[in-house]
C-alpha positions, 0 to 999 in steps of 0.5 A: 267392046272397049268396056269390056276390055277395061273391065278385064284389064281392071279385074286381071289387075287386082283392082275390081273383083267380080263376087262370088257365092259363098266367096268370103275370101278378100282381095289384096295388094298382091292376091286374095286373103281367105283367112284371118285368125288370132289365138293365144295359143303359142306357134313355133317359128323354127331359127327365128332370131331373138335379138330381131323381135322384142316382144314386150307384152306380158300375154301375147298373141298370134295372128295368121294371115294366109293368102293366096298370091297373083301369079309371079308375085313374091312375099317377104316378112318385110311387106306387111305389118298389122295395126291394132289399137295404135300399135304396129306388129310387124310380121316375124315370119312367112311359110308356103302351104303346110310348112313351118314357119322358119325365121330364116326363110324371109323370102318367096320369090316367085309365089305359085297362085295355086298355093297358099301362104301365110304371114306370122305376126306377134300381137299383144294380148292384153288389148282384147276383151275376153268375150271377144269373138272377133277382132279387126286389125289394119293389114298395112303395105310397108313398101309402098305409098302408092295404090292400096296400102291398107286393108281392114280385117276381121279376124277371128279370135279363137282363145286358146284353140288350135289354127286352122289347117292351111288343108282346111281352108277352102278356095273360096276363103274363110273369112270372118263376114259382115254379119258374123261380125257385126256387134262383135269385134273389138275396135281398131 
């Protein structure tokens, strides 16, 4: 019985996850991630300060990470940052469900664990392959250095295709899976 409690205990903190079929979501920090992609295609972040962010690469690139947090958890633009070839790419603005991204909303403070949200990152373009299909970034905790501070990620590279619809992704995630990337990714 003891067993079981800690068991329960580790599961309701984040830090064990039972396996679910056909569960390609991945737990984090504060929740679960069910999708990572990257594409060329511009996303609009309405009143996003343009003196905040400098963005010095000539092609650019647009991550979105959507999540779904714990219950009472909170997200901000500041917790999370990606990591590629080197660089670091700090997140530039968050939304809840279908909303757009808005620069001045920087702060969910009392996440629903029904809902999901996505984090807005900029990324320089010019470090992927062209016939890339896959591309594994670092999804770094900037808050702290305690517990689990960084996370791989594999997300999927869609060119010049439009993102999925935060509608369209299922509960039980979206992610890229081993086998889908194995031999196809970009190093990180």
């Amino acid at each position: 019985m003891r067993l079981f409690s800690y068991i329960l205990l580790l599961t309701m903190l984040g830090f064990m996850t039972w396996p679910v079929s056909g569960d390609t979501s991945s737990r984090f920090r504060l929740g679960r991630i069910l999708s990572a992609e990257v594409g060329l295609q511009t996303v609009n972040v309405a009143d996003l300060d343009k003196y905040a962010f400098k963005f010095p690469y000539r092609n650019k690139a647009y991550a979105i990470v959507t999540v779904k947090l714990d219950p009472g958890r909170s997200l901000s633009t500041y917790d999370f940052s990606l990591v590629y070839s080197g660089k670091k790419y700090p997140c530039i603005a968050i939304r809840a469900g279908q909303d757009d991204f808005n620069g001045d909303k920087w702060l969910i403070r009392k996440a629903s664990p029904e809902d999901m949200y996505s984090m807005l990152f900029v990324v320089d373009a010019s470090a992927f392959a062209d016939d890339v299909k896959t591309i594994t970034m670092t999804l770094m905790y900037n808050l702290s250095a305690q517990g689990q501070k960084r996370i791989s990620l594999p997300f999927k590279f869609l060119g010049n295709s439009s993102f999925i619809s935060v509608t369209d992704i299922p509960d039980k995630g979206c992610l890229v899976t081993d086998e889908e990337n194995k031999g196809k990714s970009n190093a990180n």
